[in-house]
C-alpha positions in Angstrom: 0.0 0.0 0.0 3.0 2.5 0.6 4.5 1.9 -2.7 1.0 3.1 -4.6 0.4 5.3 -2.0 4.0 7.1 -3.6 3.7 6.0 -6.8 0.8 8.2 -7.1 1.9 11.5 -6.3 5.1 11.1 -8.8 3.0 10.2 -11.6 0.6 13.0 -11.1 3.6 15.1 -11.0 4.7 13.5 -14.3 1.9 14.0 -16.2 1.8 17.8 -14.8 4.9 18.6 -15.9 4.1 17.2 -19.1 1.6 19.6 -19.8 3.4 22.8 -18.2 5.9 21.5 -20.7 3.7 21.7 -23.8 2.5 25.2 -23.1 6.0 26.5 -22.4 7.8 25.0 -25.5 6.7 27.8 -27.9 7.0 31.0 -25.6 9.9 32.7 -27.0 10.4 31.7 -30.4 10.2 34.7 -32.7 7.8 35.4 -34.8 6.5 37.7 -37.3 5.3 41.4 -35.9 6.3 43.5 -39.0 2.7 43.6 -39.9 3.4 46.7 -41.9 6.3 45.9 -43.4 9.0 47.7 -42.1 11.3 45.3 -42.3 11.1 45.6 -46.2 14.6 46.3 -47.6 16.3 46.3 -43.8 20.0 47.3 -44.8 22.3 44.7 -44.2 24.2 45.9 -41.5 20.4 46.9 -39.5 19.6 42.8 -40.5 23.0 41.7 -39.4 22.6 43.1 -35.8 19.2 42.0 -35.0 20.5 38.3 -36.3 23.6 38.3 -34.1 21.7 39.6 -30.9 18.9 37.4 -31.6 21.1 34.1 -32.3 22.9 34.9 -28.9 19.7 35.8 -26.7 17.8 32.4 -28.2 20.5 30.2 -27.5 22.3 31.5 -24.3 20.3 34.1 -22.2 16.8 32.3 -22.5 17.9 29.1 -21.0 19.8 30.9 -18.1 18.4 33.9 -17.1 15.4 32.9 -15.2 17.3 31.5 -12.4 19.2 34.3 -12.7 16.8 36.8 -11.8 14.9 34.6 -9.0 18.6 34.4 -7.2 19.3 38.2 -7.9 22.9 37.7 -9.4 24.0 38.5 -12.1 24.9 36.5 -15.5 29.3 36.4 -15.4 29.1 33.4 -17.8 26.8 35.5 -20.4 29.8 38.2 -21.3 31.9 36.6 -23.5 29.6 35.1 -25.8 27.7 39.0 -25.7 31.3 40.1 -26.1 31.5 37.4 -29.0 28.3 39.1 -31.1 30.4 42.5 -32.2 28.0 44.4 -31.2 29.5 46.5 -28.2 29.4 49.7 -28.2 26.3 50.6 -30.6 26.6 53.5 -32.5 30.3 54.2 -31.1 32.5 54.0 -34.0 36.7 53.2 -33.1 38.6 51.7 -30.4 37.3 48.3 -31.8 33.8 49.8 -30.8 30.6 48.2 -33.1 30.3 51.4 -34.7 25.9 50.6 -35.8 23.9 52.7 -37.6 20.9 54.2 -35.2 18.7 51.7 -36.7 20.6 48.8 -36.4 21.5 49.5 -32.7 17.6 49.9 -32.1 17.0 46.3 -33.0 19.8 44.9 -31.7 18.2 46.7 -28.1 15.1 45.1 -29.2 16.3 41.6 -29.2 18.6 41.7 -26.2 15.3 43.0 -24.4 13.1 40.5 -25.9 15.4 38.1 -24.0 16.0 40.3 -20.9 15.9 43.4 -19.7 18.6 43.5 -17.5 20.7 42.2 -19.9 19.9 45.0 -22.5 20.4 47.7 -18.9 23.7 46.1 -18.3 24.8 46.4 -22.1 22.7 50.5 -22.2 25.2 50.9 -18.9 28.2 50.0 -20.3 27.7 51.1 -24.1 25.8 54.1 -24.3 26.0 56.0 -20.9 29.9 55.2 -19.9 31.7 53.9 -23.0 29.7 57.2 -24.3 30.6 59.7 -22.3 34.5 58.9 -22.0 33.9 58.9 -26.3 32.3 62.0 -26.5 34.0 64.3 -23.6 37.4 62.1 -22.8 40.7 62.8 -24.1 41.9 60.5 -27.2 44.3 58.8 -24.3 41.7 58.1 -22.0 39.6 56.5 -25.3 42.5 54.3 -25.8 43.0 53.6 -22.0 39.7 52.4 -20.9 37.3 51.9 -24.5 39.0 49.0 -26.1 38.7 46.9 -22.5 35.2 47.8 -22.4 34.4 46.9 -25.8 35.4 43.3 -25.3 33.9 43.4 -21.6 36.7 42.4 -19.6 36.2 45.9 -18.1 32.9 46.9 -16.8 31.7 50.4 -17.0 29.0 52.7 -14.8 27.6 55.9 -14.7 27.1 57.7 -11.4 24.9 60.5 -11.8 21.3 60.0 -9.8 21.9 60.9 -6.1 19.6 59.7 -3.1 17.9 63.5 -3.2 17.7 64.0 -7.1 16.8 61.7 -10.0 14.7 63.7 -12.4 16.5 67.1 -10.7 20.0 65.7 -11.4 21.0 69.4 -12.6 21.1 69.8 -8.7 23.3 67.0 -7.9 25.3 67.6 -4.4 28.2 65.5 -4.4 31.6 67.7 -4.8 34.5 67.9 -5.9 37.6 69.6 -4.5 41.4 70.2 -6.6 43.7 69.6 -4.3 47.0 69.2 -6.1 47.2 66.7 -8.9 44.2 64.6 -7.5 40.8 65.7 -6.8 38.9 64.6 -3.5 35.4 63.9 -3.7 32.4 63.9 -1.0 28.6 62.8 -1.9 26.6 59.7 -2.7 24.5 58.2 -5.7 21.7 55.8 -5.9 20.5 53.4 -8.7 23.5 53.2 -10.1 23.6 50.7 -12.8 26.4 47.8 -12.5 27.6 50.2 -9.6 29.2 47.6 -7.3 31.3 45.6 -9.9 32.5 48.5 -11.7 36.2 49.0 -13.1 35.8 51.9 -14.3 32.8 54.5 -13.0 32.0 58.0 -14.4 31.4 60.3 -11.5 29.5 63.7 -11.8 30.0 66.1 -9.2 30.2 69.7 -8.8 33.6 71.4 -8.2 33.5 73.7 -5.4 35.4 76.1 -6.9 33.5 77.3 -9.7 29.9 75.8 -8.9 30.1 73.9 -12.3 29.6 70.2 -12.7 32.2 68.0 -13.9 33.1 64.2 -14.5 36.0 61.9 -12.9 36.2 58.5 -13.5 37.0 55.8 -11.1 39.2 52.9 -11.7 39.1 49.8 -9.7 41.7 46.6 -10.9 39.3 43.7 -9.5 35.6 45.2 -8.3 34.6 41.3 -7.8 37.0 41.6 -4.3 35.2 43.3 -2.0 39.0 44.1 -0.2 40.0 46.0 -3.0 37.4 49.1 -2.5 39.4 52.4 -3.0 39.9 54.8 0.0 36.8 56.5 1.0 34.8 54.8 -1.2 31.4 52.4 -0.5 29.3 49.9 -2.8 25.9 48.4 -1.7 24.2 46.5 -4.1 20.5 47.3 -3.7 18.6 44.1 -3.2 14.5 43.2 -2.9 13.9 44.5 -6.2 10.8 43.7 -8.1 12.1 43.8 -11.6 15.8 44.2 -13.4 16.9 42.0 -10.4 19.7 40.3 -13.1 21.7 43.7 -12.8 23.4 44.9 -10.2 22.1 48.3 -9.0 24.4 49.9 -6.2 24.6 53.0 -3.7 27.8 54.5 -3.8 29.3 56.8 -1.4 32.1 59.2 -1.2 34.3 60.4 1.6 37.5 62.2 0.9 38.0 59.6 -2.1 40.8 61.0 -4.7 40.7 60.4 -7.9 43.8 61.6 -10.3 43.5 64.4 -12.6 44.6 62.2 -15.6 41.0 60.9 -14.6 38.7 63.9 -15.3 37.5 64.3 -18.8 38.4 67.3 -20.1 35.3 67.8 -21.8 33.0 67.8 -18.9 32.7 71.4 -17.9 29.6 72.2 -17.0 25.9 70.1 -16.7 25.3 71.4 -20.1 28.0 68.4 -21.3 26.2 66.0 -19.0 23.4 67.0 -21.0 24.8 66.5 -24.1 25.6 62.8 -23.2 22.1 62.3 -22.2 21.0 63.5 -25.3 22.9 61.2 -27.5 20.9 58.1 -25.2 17.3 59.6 -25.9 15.1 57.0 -27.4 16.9 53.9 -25.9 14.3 52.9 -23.3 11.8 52.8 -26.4 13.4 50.6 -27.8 13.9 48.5 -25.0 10.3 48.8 -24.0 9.2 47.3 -28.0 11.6 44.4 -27.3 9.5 43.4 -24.0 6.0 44.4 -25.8 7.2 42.0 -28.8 8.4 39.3 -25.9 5.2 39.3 -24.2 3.0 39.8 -27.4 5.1 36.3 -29.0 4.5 34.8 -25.3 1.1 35.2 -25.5 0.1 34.0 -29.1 1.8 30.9 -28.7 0.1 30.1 -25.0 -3.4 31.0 -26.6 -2.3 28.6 -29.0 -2.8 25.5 -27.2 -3.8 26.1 -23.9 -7.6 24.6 -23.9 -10.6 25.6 -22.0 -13.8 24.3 -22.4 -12.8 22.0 -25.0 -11.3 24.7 -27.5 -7.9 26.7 -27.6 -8.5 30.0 -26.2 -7.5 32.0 -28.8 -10.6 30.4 -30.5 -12.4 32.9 -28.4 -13.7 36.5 -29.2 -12.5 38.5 -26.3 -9.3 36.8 -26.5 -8.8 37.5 -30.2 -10.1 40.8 -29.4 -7.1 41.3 -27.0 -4.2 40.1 -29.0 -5.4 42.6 -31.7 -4.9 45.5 -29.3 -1.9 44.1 -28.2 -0.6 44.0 -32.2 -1.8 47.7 -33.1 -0.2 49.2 -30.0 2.8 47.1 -31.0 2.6 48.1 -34.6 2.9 51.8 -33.4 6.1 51.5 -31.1 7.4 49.9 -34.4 6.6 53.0 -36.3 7.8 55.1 -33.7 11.3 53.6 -33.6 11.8 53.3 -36.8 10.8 56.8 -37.4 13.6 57.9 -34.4 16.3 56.2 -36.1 15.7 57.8 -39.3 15.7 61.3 -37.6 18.6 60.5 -35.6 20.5 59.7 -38.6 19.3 63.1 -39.9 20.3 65.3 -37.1 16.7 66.4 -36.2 16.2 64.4 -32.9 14.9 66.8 -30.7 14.1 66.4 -26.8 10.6 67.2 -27.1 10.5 63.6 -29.7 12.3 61.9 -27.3 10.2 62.5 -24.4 6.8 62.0 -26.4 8.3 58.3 -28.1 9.1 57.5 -24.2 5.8 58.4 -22.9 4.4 56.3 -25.7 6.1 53.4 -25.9 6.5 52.4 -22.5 3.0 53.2 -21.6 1.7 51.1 -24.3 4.4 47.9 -23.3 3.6 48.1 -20.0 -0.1 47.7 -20.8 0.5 44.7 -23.5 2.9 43.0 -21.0 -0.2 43.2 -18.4 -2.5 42.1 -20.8 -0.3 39.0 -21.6 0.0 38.3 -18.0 -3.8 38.1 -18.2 -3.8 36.3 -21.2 -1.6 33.5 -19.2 -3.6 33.1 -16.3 -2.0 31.6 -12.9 0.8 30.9 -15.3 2.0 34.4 -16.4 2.9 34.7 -12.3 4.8 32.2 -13.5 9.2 32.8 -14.6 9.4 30.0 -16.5 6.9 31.4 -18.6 8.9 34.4 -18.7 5.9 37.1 -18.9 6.1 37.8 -15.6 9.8 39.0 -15.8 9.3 41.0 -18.6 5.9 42.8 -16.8 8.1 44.1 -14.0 10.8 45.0 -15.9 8.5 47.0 -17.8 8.0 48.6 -14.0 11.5 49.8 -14.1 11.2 50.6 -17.8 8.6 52.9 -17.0 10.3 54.8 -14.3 14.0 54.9 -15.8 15.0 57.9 -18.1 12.3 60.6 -17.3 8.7 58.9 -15.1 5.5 59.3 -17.4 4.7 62.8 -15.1 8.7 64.1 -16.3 8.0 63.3 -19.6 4.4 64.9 -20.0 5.6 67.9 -18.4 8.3 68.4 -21.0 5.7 67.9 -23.5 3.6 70.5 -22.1 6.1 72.9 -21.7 6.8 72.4 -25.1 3.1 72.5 -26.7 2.0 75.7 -24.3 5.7 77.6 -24.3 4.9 77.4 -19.8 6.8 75.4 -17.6 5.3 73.9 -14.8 8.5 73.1 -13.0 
């Protein structure tokens, strides 16, 4: 009777698995979203990216990175086959950098968040916001010191700019810097601070107390994985019970009488109108992002509706579900059109703020709301990470928030449709 009695159980379990199995297998293979066409006459190098990206997220993120995010940690193993694709460094041209056309970084962001999004805020980290600003405001010395390390990641880059008191205010950032012979020591914290606490080399804004203006040193650390070898007077915490992005490591850092050499501060960072300029060349990267978890959560949900049954028919037999996945596909369809449209007026020159903050507002509005929809769509099993909606709904959370809230970016709208600003 004890042997049946556990024989039971295991064979339920069996046949369970079986099924979760059969509604899984499908989730994340691509399919086709260019319903308009888009995609017609892709250049070759545009094609080539979102190949390579998409090659490496199918066959080594996907079957990692769930566990990955349930533990928190972050995916070591993953950099030298992301090293591996050529794609490092978007738009960045030299230095062994990818050197992509604006288009054909878009959908390699697409892909890589498709599969993950910390993964694509790790590679936004490193590419665009550090590798950028040492290209744009660094000496050529300091590009050939630090870019070439970076672009092969066996150096890991960060960008300290939010502070614990200002995020969307981070013209008014607090931490200082001081000259004091041929080092500078700086005082101050930051917050949120993207691969923050394993870091070789960090960008640091602060404001020099001698002229008011804001400026940019960067921190070097030879082995950030040993927690002995912290600098003088300087503090990493990882920031941990996160709800989304929990595959990156987001840190605190603090400052207290922490030199850092003058070789290190970029000569072109004189003032928070360069910082600017560094955030401007970023602008539209979080829509992009944001399509690549829509498209993730859109493909998720066709194939579920596919075969799971209820009442003795597929469900996306039925009206209201049908009715749902259409929604989902025309919001989709207009992040397409949006990006695409970006990229061609990047290219151009006429990117202004005002398009950036009205594509952000967009597109991660409308992801969010397909990714919540998808959840739906699932059932008990979209709470689910192996059926890998659930991660992409929360990072959508972060998504949201990251580069300018919904209320930042409709204020900058307004300001810009009634010539008033109401901050």
């Amino acid at each position: 009777m004890d042997e049946l009695l556990d024989a039971g159980p295991r064979a339920g379990f069996a046949e369970t698995d079986e099924y979760l199995a059969a509604l899984r297998e499908r989730l994340t293979v691509p399919r086709d979203t260019d319903y308009l066409l888009l995609a017609d006459g892709l250049p070759d190098d545009a094609a080539d990216a979102r190949a390579r990206m998409r090659a490496f997220v199918d066959a080594k993120v996907l079957p990692v990175i769930n566990g990955y995010w349930e533990r928190a940690e972050f995916p070591w193993e993953l950099l030298p086959d992301l090293a591996a694709t050529g794609l490092v460094g978007g738009v960045i041209r030299g230095h062994g950098a990818a050197g992509l056309s604006r288009l054909a970084a878009g959908l390699a962001t697409v892909e890589l968040a498709r599969g993950d999004g910390s993964m694509n805020t790790f590679l936004g980290v490193q590419a665009n916001l550090t590798m950028g600003t040492i290209n744009l405001l660094g000496s050529e010395e300091q590009k050939g010191r630090w870019l070439p390390g970076m672009v092969r990641l066996e150096k890991i880059g960060a960008f300290a700019l939010t502070e614990p008191r200002h995020g969307s205010d981070s013209a008014q950032l607090e931490t200082t810097a001081r000259r004091d012979g041929d080092s500078w020591v700086l005082n101050g914290a930051k917050r949120w601070i993207g691969n923050g606490s394993m870091a070789h080399v960090t960008v640091i804004w602060a404001r020099d107390e001698a002229d008011g203006e804001v400026k940019a040193f960067v921190l070097e650390r030879e082995d950030p994985r040993d927690p002995e070898s912290l600098p003088a007077g300087f503090s990493a915490r990882t920031i941990d019970g996160k709800i989304g992005k929990r595959a990156i490591l987001q840190a605190d850092l603090a400052f207290e009488n922490m030199r850092v050499s003058e070789a290190n501060r970029l000569p072109g960072a004189n003032s928070f109108r360069d910082t600017s300029r560094v955030l401007a060349t970023t602008r539209g990267g979080a829509s992009w992002e944001a399509l690549g978890h829509a498209v993730a959560c859109f493909e998720a949900a066709v194939a579920y509706t596919e075969v799971r049954e209820q009442f003795g028919h597929p469900i996306g037999s039925y009206q209201l579900v049908q009715s749902t996945l259409a929604s989902m596909l025309s919001e989709l369809t207009a992040m397409q059109l949006i990006c695409f449209r970006m990229a061609e007026l990047q290219e151009a020159g006429k990117w202004s703020g005002t398009m950036a903050s009205i594509a952000k507002m967009h597109t991660s509005n409308k992801a969010r709301t397909i990714a919540q929809q998808a959840r739906d769509l699932l059932g008990g099993n979209g709470l689910l990470l192996d059926f890998h909606v659930g991660r992409h709904l929360t990072d959508m959370e972060v998504v949201h928030t990251y580069e300018g809230t919904e209320f930042i970016q409709s204020l900058l709208i307004g300001r810009k449709v009634t010539g008033r600003s109401a901050f």
